[in-house]
C-alpha positions as CSV (number, residue, x, y, z in Angstrom):
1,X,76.8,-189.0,-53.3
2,X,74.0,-189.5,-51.3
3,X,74.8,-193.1,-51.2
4,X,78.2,-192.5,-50.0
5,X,76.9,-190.1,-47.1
6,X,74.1,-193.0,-46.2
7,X,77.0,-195.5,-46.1
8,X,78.7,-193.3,-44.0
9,X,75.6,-192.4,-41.9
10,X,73.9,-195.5,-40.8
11,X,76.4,-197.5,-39.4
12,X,77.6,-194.3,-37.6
13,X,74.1,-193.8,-36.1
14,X,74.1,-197.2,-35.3
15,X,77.4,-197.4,-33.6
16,X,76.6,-194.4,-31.7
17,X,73.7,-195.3,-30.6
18,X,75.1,-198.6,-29.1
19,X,77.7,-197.2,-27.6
20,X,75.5,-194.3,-25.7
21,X,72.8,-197.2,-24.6
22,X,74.9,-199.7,-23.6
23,X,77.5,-197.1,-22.0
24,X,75.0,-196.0,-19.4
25,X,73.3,-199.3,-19.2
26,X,69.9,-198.6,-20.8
27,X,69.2,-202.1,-22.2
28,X,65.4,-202.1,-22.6
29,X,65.6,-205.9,-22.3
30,X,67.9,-206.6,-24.5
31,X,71.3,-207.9,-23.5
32,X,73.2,-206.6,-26.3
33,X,73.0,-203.4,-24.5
34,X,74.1,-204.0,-21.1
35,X,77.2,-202.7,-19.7
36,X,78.7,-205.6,-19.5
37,X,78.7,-206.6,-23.3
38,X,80.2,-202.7,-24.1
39,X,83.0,-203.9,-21.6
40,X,83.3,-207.2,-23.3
41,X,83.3,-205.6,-26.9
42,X,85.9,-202.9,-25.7
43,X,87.6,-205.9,-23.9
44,X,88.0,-207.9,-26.7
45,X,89.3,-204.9,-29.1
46,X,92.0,-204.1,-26.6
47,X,92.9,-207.4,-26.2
48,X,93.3,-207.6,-29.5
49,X,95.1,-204.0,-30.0
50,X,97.0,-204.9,-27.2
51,X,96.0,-201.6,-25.5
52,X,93.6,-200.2,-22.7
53,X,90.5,-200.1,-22.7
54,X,90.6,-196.3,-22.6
55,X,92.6,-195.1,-25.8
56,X,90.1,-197.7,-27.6
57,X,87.1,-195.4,-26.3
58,X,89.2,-192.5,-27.4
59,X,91.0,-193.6,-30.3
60,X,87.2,-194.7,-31.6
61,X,86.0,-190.7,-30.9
62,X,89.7,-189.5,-32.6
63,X,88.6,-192.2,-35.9
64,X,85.1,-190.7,-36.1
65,X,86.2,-186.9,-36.2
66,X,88.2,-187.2,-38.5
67,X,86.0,-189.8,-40.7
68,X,83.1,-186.7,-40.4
69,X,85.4,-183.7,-41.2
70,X,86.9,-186.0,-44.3
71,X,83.3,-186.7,-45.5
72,X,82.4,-182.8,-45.0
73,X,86.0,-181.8,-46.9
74,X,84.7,-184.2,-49.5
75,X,81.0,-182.7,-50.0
76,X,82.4,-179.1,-49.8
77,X,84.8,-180.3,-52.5
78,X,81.9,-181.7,-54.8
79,X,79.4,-178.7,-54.4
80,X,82.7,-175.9,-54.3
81,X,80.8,-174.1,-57.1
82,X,77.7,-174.0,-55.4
83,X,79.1,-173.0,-52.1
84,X,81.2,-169.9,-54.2
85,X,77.7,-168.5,-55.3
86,X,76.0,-168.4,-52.4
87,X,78.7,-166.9,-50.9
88,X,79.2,-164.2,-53.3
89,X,75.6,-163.7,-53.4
90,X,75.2,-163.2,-49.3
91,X,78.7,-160.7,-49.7
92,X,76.6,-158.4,-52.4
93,X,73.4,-158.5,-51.1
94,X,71.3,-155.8,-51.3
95,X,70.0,-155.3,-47.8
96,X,69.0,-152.0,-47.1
97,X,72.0,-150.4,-45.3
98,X,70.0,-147.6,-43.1
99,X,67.0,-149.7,-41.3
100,X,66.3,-147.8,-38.2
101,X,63.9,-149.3,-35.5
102,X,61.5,-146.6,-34.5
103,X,62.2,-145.5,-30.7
104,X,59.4,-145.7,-28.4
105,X,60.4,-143.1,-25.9
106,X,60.8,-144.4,-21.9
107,X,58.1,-143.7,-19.8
């Protein structure tokens, strides 16, 4: 599993991370992320898609939503058993029921 979420992870991170840099044009130097290659790369892929340039940039935020709530579905799936004790265990807790805060009277 923890294979799975890394797979899922890095190149998620590393998407991301691309996208925000080169997006607002913080390229440190390096010309992979200038605004000018993000509009190439989103160029291209609409080109391709035979789209705009804006339901790539959305359809890419739609893809990743749904990739992370499949993953989490997935995970809550796996550890179901674990999730059902810890929530039983927080519905019967034993927490005092009358914890009164001493009043300090106004002056």
């Amino acid at each position: 599993m923890k294979y799975f979420l890394g797979l899922w992870l890095i190149p998620m991170s590393l998407f991301w991370g691309w996208f925000g840099l080169s997006y607002y044009d913080m390229n440190f130097g390096f010309s992979f992320l200038t605004r000018d290659v993000h509009n190439l790369v989103f160029g291209i892929y609409a080109h391709l898609l035979g789209t705009d340039y804006e339901t790539i940039v959305s359809g890419f935020i739609k893809a990743c939503i749904f990739d992370s709530f499949l993953i989490g579905a997935i995970i809550a799936y796996r550890k179901r058993k674990q999730i059902k004790a810890w929530w039983q265990a927080r519905q019967t807790s034993d927490l005092p029921e009358t914890t009164q805060v001493p009043r300090v009277p106004a002056e």
